[in-house]
C-alpha positions in Angstrom: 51.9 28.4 13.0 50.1 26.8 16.2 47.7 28.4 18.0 49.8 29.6 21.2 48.8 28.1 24.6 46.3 29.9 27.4 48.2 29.4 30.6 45.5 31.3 32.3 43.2 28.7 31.4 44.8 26.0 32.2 46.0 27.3 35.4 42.6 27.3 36.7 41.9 23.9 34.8 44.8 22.3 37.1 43.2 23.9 40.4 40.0 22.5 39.6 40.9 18.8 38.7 43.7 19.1 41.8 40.5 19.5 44.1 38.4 16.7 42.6 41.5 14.3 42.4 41.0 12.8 45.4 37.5 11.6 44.5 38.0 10.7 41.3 40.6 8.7 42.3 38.7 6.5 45.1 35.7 5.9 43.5 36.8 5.9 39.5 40.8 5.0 39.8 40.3 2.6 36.4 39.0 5.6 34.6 41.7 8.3 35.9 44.3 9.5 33.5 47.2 11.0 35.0 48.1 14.1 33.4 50.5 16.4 35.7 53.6 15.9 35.6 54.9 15.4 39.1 58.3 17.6 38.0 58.7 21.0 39.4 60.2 21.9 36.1 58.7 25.1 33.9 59.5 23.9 30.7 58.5 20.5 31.1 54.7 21.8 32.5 54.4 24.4 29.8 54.8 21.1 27.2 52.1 19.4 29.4 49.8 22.3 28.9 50.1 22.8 25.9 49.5 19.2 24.7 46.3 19.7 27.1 45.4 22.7 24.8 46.1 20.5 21.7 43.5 17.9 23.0 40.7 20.1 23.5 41.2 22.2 20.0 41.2 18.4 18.7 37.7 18.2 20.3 36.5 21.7 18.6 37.9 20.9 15.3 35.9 17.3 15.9 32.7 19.2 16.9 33.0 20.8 13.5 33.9 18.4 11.0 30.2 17.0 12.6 29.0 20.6 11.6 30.4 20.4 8.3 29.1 17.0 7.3 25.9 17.6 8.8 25.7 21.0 6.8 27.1 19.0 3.4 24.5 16.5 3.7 21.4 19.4 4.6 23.1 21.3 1.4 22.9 17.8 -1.0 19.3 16.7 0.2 18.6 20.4 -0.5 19.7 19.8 -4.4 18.3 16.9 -4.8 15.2 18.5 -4.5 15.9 21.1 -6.7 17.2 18.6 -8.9 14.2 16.2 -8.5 11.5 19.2 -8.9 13.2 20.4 -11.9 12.7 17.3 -13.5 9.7 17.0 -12.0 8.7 20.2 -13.7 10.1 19.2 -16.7 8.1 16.4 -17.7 5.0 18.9 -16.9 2.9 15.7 -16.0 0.0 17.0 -13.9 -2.5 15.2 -12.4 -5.6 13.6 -14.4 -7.9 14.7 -11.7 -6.5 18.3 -11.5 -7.9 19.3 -14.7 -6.4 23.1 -15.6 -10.6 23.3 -16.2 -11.2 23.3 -13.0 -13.3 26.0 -11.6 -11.7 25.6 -8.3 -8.3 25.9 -9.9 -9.7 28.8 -11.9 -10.7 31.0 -9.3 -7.1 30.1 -7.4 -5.2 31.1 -10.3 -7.3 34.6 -10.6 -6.6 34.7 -6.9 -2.7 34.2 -7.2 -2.6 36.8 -10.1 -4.6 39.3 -8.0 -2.0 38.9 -5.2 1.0 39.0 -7.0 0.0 42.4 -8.3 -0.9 43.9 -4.9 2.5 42.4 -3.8 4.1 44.6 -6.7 2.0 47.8 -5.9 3.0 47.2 -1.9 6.9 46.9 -2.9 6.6 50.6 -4.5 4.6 51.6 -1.7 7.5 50.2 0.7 10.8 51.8 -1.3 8.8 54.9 -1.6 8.3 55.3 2.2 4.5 55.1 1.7 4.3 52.3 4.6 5.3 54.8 7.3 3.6 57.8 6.4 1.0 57.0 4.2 -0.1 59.2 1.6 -4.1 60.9 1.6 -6.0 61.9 -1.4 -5.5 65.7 -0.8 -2.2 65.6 -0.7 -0.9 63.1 -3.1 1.4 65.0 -6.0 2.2 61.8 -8.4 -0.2 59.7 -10.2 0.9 56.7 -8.6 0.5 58.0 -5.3 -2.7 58.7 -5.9 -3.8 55.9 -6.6 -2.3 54.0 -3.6 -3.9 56.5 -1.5 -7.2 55.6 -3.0 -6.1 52.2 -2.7 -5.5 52.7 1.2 -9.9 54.4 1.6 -11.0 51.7 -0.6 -9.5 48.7 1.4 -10.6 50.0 4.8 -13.8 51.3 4.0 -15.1 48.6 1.1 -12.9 45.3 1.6 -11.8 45.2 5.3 -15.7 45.2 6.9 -16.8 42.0 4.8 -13.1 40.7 5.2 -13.5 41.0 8.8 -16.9 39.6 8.9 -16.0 36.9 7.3 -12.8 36.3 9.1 -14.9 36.2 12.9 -17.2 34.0 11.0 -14.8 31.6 10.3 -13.0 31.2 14.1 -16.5 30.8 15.3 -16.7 27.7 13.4 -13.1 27.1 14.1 -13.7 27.4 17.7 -16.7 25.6 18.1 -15.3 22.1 16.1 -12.2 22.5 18.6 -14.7 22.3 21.2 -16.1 19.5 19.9 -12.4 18.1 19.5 -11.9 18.6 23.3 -15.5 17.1 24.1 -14.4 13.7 22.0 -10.9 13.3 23.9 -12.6 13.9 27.1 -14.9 11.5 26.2 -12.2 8.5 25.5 -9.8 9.6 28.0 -13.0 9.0 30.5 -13.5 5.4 28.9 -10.0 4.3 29.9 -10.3 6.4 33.1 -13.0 4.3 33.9 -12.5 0.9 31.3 -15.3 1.0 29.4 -16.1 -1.4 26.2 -18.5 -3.4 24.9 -18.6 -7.1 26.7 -19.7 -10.2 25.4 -22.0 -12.7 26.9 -20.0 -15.7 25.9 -16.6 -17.0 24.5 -15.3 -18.7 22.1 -12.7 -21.4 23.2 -9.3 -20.8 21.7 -9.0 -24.8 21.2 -9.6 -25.9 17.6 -13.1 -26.1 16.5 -13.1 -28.9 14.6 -13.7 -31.0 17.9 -16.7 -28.4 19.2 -20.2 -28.3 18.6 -21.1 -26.5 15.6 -24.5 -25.6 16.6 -22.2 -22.8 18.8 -21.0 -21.6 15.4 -24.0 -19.4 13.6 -23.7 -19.4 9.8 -21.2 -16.7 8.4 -21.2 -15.3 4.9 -17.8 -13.6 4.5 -17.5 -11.2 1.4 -14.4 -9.7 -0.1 -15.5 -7.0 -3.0 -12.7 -7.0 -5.3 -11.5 -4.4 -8.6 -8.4 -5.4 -10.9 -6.7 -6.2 -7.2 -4.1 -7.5 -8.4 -1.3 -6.8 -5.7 -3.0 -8.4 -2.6 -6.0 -10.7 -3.9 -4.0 -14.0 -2.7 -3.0 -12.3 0.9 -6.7 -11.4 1.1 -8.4 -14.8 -0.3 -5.7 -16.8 2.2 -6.5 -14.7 5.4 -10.3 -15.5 5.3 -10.0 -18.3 4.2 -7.4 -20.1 7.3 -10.5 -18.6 9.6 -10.9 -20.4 13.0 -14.5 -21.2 12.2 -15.9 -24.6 11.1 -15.8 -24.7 7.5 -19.6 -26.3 7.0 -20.8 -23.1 8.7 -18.8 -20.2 6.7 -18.8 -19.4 3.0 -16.7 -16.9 1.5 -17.2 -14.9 -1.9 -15.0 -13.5 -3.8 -16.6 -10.6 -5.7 -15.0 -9.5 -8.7 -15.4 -6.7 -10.4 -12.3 -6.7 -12.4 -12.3 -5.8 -16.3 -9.1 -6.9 -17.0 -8.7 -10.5 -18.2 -5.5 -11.6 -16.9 -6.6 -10.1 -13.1 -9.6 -12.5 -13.5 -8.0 -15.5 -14.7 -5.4 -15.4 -11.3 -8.2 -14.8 -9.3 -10.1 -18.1 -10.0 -7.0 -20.0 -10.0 -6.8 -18.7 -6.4 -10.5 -19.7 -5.5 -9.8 -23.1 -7.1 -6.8 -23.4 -5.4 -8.9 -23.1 -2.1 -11.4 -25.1 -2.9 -9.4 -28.0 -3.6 -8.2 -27.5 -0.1 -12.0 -27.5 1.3 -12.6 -24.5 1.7 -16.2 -23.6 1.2 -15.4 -20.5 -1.1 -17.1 -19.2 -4.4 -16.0 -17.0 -7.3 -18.6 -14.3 -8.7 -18.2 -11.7 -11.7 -20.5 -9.2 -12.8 -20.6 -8.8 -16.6 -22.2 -4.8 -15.5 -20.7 -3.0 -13.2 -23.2 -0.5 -11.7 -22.9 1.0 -8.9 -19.3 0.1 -7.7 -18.8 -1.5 -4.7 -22.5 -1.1 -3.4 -23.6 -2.6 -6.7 -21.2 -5.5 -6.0 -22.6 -6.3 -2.6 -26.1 -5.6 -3.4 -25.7 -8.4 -6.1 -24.2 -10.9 -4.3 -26.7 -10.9 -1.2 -29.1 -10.9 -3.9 -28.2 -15.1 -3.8 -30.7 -17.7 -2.8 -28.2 -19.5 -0.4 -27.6 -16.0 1.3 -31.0 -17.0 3.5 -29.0 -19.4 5.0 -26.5 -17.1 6.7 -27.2 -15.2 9.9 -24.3 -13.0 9.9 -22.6 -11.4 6.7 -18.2 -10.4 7.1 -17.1 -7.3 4.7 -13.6 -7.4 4.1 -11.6 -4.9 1.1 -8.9 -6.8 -0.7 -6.1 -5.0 0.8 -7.2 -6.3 5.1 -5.5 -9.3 6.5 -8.0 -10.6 9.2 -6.2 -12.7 12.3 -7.6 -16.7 12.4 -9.7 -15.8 15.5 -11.8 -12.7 14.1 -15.2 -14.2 13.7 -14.4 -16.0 17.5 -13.5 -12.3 18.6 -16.5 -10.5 16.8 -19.7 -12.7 16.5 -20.1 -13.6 20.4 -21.1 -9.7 20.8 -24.4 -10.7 18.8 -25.1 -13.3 21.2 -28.0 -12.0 23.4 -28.2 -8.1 21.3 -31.3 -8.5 19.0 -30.7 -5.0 18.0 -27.6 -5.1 17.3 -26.6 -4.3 13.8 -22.8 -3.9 13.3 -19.5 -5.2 15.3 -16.8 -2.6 13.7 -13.5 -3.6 14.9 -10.1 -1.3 14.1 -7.8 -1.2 11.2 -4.4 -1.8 11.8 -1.8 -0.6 9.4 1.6 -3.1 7.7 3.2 0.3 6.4 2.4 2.8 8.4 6.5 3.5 8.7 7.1 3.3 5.0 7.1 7.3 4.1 6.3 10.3 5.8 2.7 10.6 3.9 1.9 7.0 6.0 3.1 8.5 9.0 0.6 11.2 9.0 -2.0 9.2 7.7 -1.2 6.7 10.7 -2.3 10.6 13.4 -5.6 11.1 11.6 -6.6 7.1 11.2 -5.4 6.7 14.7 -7.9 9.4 16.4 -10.6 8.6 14.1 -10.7 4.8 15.6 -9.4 5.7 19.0 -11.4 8.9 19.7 -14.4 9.1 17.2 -15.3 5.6 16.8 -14.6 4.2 20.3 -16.6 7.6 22.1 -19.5 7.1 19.7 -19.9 3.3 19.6 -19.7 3.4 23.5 -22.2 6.7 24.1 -24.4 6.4 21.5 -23.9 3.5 19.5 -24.0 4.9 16.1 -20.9 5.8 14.1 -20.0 5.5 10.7 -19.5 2.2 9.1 -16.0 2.0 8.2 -16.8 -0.7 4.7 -14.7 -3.3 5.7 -13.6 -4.9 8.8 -16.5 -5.4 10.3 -19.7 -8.1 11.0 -23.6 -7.2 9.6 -26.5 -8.5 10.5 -28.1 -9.8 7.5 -32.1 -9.1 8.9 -30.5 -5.6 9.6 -28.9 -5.1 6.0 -32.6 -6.3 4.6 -34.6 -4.3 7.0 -32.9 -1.1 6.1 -33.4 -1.6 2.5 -29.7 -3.0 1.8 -26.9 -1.9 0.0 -27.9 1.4 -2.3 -26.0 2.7 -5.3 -27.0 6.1 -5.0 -23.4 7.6 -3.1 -20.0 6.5 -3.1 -20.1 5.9 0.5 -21.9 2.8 0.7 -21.1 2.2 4.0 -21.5 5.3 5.5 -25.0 5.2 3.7 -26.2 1.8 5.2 -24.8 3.0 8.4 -27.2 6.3 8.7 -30.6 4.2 7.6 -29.8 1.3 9.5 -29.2 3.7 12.7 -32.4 5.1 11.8 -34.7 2.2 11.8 -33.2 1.6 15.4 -30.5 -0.3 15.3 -27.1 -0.7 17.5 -23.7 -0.4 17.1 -20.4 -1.7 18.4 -17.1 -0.5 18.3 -14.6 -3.2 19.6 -11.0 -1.0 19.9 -9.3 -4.2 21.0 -9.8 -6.2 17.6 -7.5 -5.1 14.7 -7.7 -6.0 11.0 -4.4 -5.4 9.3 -4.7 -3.4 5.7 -2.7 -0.9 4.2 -2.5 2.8 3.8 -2.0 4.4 0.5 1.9 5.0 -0.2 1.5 7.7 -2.8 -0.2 10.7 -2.6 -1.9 10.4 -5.6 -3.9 7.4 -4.5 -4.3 9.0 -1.0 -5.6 12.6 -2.9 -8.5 10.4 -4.6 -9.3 8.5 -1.5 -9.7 11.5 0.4 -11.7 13.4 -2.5 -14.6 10.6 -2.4 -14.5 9.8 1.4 -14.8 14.3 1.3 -17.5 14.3 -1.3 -19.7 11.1 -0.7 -20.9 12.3 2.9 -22.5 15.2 1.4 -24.1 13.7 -1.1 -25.6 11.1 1.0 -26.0 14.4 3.3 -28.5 16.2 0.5 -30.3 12.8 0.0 -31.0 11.9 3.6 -31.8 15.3 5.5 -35.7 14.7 4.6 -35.5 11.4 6.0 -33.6 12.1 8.8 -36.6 14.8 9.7 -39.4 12.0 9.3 -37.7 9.6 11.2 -39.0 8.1 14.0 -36.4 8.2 16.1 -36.2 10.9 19.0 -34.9 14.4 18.4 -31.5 14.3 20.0 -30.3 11.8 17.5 -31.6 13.5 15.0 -29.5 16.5 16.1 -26.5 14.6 16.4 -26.9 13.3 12.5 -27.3 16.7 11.1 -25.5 19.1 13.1 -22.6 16.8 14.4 -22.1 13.6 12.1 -23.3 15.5 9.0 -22.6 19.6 9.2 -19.3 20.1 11.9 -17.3 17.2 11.3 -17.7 16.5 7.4 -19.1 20.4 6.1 -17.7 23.1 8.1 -14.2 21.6 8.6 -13.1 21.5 5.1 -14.5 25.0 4.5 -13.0 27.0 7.9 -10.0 25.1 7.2 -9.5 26.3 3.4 -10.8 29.2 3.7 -9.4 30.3 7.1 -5.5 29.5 6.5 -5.8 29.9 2.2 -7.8 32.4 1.6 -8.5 35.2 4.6 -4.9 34.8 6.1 -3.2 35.7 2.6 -5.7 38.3 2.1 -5.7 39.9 5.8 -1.6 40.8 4.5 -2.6 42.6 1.7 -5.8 44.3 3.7 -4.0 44.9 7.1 -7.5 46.7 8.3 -8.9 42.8 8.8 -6.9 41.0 11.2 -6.2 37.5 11.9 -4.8 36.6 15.8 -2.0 35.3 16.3 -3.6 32.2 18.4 -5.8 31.4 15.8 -2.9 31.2 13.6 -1.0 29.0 15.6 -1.9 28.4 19.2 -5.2 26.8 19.0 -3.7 25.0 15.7 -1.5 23.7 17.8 -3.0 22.6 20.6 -5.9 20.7 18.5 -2.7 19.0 16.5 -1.3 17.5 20.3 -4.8 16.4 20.8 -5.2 14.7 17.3 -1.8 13.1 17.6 -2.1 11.9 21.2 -3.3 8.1 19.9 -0.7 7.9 18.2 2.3 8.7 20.7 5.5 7.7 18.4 4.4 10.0 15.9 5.2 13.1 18.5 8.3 14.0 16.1 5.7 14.8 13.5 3.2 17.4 14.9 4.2 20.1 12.9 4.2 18.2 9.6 1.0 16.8 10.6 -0.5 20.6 11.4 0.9 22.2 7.5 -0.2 19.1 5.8 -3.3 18.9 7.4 -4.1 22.8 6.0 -2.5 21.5 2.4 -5.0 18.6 2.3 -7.8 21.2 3.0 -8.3 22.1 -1.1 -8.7 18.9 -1.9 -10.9 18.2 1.1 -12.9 21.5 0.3 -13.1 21.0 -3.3 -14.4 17.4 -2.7 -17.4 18.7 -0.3 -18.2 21.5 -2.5 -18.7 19.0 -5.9 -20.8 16.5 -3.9 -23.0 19.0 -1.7 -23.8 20.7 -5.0 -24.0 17.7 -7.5 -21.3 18.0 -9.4 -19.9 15.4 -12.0 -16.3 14.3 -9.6 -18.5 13.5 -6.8 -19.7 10.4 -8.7 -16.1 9.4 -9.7 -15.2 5.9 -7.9 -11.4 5.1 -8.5 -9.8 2.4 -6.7 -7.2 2.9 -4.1 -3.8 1.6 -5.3 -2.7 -1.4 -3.4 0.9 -2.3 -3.6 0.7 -5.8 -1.5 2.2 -4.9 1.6 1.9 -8.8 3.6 3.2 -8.9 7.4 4.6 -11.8 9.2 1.3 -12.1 11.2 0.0 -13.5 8.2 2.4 -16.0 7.9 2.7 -17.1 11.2 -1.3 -17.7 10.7 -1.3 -19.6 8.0 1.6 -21.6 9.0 -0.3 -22.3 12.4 -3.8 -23.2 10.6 -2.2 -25.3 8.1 -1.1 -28.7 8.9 2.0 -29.8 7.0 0.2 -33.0 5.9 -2.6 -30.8 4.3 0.1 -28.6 2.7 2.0 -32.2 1.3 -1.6 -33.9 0.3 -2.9 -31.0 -2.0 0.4 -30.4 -3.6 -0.1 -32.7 -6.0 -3.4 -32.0 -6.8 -2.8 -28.7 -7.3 -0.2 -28.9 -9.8 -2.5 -31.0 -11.5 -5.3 -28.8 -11.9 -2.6 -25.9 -12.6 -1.7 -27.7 -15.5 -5.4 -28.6 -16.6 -6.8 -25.2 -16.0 -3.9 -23.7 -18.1 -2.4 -21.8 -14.9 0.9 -21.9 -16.5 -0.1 -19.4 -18.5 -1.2 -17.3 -15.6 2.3 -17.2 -14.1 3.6 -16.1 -17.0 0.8 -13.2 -16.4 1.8 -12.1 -13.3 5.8 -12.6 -14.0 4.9 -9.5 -16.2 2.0 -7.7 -14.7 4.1 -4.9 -13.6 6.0 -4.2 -17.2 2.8 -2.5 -18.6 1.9 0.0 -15.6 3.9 2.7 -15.4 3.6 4.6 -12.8 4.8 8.4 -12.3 5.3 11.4 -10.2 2.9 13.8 -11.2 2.5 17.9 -10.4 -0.7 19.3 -8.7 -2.0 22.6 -10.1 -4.3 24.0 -7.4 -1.9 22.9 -4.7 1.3 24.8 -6.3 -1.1 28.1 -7.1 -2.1 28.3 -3.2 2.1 27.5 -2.7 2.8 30.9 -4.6 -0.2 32.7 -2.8 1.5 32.0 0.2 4.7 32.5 -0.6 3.6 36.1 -1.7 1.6 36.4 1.5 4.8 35.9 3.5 6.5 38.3 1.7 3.9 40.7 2.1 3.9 40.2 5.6 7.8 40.2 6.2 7.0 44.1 4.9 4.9 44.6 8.3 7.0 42.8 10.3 4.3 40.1 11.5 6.3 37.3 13.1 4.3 34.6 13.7 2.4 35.6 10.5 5.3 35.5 8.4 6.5 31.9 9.2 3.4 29.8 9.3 2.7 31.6 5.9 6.0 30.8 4.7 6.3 27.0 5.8 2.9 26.7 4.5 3.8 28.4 1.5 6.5 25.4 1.4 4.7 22.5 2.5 2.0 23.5 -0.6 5.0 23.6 -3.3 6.2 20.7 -1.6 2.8 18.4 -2.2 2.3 20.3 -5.7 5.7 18.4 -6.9 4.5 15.4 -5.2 7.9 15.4 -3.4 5.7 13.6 -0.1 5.0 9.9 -0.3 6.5 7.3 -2.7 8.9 8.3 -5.3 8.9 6.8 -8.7 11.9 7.0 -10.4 
């Protein structure tokens, strides 16, 4: 039976559009449909009304289909999770790196029991009433009152001062690296205020260079350190190589440290491919590969023909240089005898391809926006970022070159170089395209040796940072800035802070946590990190839980290399899955002629078939079928998920609002990572 009609309502609906009528109908006739009926007849109005009712219940019952469908697809992402982590759980596959050995992982799983059973003990404590009038140790009748009563003078007299202590401790730190936050976005927002970079004292003409003069060009060694790259070594090889630079005055090596045969074989097809084409490029293996990357480099400027070259280009396999980047970088040398190092900005093809890219897009985009650009412009010292960027070679030799002695290379030959007095330069308007790690696996392993290599170089350096002769502010800026706030104490407030003392402050209510701690200055510091990066606005809080989730493994890399231990030495190549962009393309098409494309045709599939690069195709057709790659489970990350979880809990016993829900939706985003349900999915 139909809804009857509300005359009432539509009474007044009439009045209202008989007093507007007029104006609609001068200025919006075309639009105006005419609804009353111009009869004086009761029966006929009541049917006009109440086809008027019918319309707008139409529009409810439209309103919530929308709710319904929007509800049904919430409710069938929500199982496909549960689906997806049960299989997940399933195949119980953890993580080669998150050994169940772990003494990090041990000390969170004694951790998460201890909670679990103080969660337990508070429960009986609630349903007995204990909360609200808490029992003493005169008057306790029951055994198990007893004990919580001793329970409540052991917590505030033993475990709440330390707590506490430890607690203020911590937001001192916490306050004093948002400070330094706040100092390094005033510091850029002043460089746009006022447009301040780095100038150049000449220009390269952006006509070809073939017709110039090539004393103008100074000779440039370009180097692309390579390790089983199989994805993107012809993107890589093809971007240096279509440089805008003359070819007699540019050699580029191709530095191979692969151990896998097939991977080696395609590579020097691809050199020979180029040098057919005249390009001056050369292949080099190492039978022994010490020392990684450093070890890589070290051996290749170990060359007699390197004495040649006044300038030295560092590019990883995965970065897509533009034609005009040695015309955009190597005029800044002209004129700057101390100058060391042009550093120009990475620039990312798949920042849009998952949410884990997205938030790795915030934290890259301050670090070259804010950190570089204010240091390179200030000070001139910042960290070199390994590839992207144009050396020096008398600075490389005078700073004792490339050492094997870290896993930060870079950041290594950075600090001694800056010691022995030379410059920097950042150039923000220069950008290299690479790509960013898709899964979090590879990303989890990048972040543990970029974490762990800055205090081992950290424990190595500090004496020779004292003797240096350089003045005492910058060797304050090195050890208490570069070194201590921004690479030591921000892993460990941030792990221990919101993992540790917050969890514990529920169960010991005596040691307190505020509530802008907790969230507010959290959430300012997140606006500020994510302000170079305005699209990514939609993301702040996603960015601010997983930046607290990526604290263990950021922790837990600082801890093994300040103290030595065996995983800080662990090198493991970031996975590369050979994201190309149509920069690249329009590059090469522009660089090569289409008579240079038709004349080495032929040649080339001439020396494909002497070289036997048949055989090589037939490689890569089926390069993929033997790696198989899989989801995986993260111990550590899904203990401190349950310690949360039970922590929230704990808390929604109090009543602590604000407590309660960043402990919960961290609690979430924790279980979340653990299942590795963030970044690519491998199905």
């Amino acid at each position: 039976m139909p809804r009857p009609p509300n005359y009432e309502f539509q009474e007044w609906w009439n009045k209202q559009r008989d007093k507007n009528h007029d104006l609609f109908e001068d200025n919006n006739a075309f639009l105006t449909v005419e609804i009353r009926s111009p009869t004086s007849d009761p029966t006929v109005g009541k049917e006009v009304r109440t086809r008027s009712a019918r319309q707008i219940s139409w529009i409810y019952l439209l309103k919530f289909q929308q709710i319904a469908n929007s509800l049904a697809w919430i409710t069938n992402s929500f199982i496909f999770l549960l689906r997806t982590a049960n299989r997940r759980i399933q195949s119980s596959e953890s993580s080669p790196s998150d050994s169940p050995h772990s003494k990090l992982y041990r000390v969170i799983k004694v951790f998460l029991i201890l909670v679990i059973l103080l969660l337990c003990f508070e429960l009986v404590a609630f349903f007995k009433g204990w909360h609200f009038s808490p029992p003493s140790v005169g008057s306790a009748e029951l055994m198990v009152e007893l004990v919580y009563a001793k329970w409540l003078e052991i917590r505030a007299d033993y475990l709440a001062p330390p707590l506490q202590s430890l607690a203020n401790m911590c937001i001192v730190l916490f306050l004093i690296q948002s400070v330094d936050r706040v100092v390094l976005v005033l510091g850029c927002a002043w460089i746009k205020l006022r447009r301040l970079k780095p100038t150049a004292t000449m220009e390269y003409s952006a006509a070809n260079v073939e017709g110039g003069n090539l004393e103008d060009y100074p000779m440039v060694l370009v180097q692309i350190p390579m390790c089983n790259e199989r994805e993107v070594y012809a993107q890589s090889i093809a971007t240096v190589c279509v440089q805008d630079w003359p070819r007699e005055r540019m050699l580029v090596q191709i530095l191979d440290d692969s151990d896998e045969l097939d991977v080696q074989l395609l590579i020097k097809a691809e050199v020979q491919k180029w040098q057919q084409r005249g390009v001056h490029i050369l292949y080099r293996h190492r039978l022994m590969r010490t020392g990684y990357k450093a070890g890589n480099l070290k051996s290749a400027m170990g060359c007699d023909y390197v004495k040649d070259y006044e300038f030295v280009a560092i590019f990883d396999a995965d970065f897509q240089p533009a034609p005009d980047f040695l015309k955009k970088t190597i005029p800044y040398f002209k004129g700057n005898d101390d100058l060391a190092l042009v550093q120009t900005r990475w620039a990312f093809v798949n920042k849009d391809e998952n949410l884990l890219t997205r938030l790795q897009n915030i934290n890259l985009s301050f670090h070259f926006e804010v950190e570089q650009q204010v240091n390179g412009v200030f000070i001139n010292f910042f960290g070199f970022n390994g590839t992207a960027g144009v050396w020096r070679i008398k600075a490389l030799e005078d700073c004792g070159g490339w050492l094997e002695r870290t896993t930060v290379e870079d950041m290594d030959i950075a600090v001694r170089a800056h010691l022995c007095g030379w410059k920097f330069i950042y150039v923000n308007d220069v950008k290299c395209l690479c790509e960013l790690p898709e899964s979090y696996e590879a990303y989890k392993k990048q972040q543990h040796r970029w974490h762990s290599g800055p205090m081992q170089l950290f424990r190595l350096c500090f004496v020779d940072v004292l003797r240096s002769k350089v003045s005492w502010t910058k060797k304050a800026n090195l050890i208490f800035l570069f070194f201590l706030l921004r690479k030591l104490v921000l892993p460990f407030y941030s792990f221990t802070l919101f993992c540790i003392i917050l969890p514990l402050t529920m169960f010991i209510p005596e040691a307190q946590l505020p509530a802008w701690v907790v969230s507010y200055v959290p959430g300012i510091m997140s606006v500020l990190n994510i302000l170079p990066a305005p699209r990514s606005f939609p993301f702040i809080v996603p960015y601010l839980l997983f930046e607290n989730t990526m604290s263990v493994t950021k922790f837990n890399a600082m801890i093994s290399g300040l103290f030595h231990f065996g995983s800080s030495y662990e090198w493991i190549v970031t996975k590369k899955l050979g994201r190309s962009s149509e920069a690249d393309l329009v590059a090469f098409a522009e660089k090569e002629s289409d008579t240079l494309i038709e004349t080495t045709t032929s040649s080339l599939y001439r020396s494909n078939s002497e070289s036997g690069i048949d055989e090589l195709n037939k490689l890569e057709e089926t390069k993929k079928s033997g790696i198989r790659r899989k989801n995986r489970l993260y111990r550590k990350e899904l203990a401190l998920a349950f310690i949360l979880l039970t922590a929230s809990v704990r808390s929604l016993l109090s009543a602590q609002g604000i407590h309660f829900y960043f402990l919960l939706f961290q609690g979430i985003t924790f279980l979340i990572v653990g299942l590795d349900l963030i970044g690519e999915q491998v199905s």
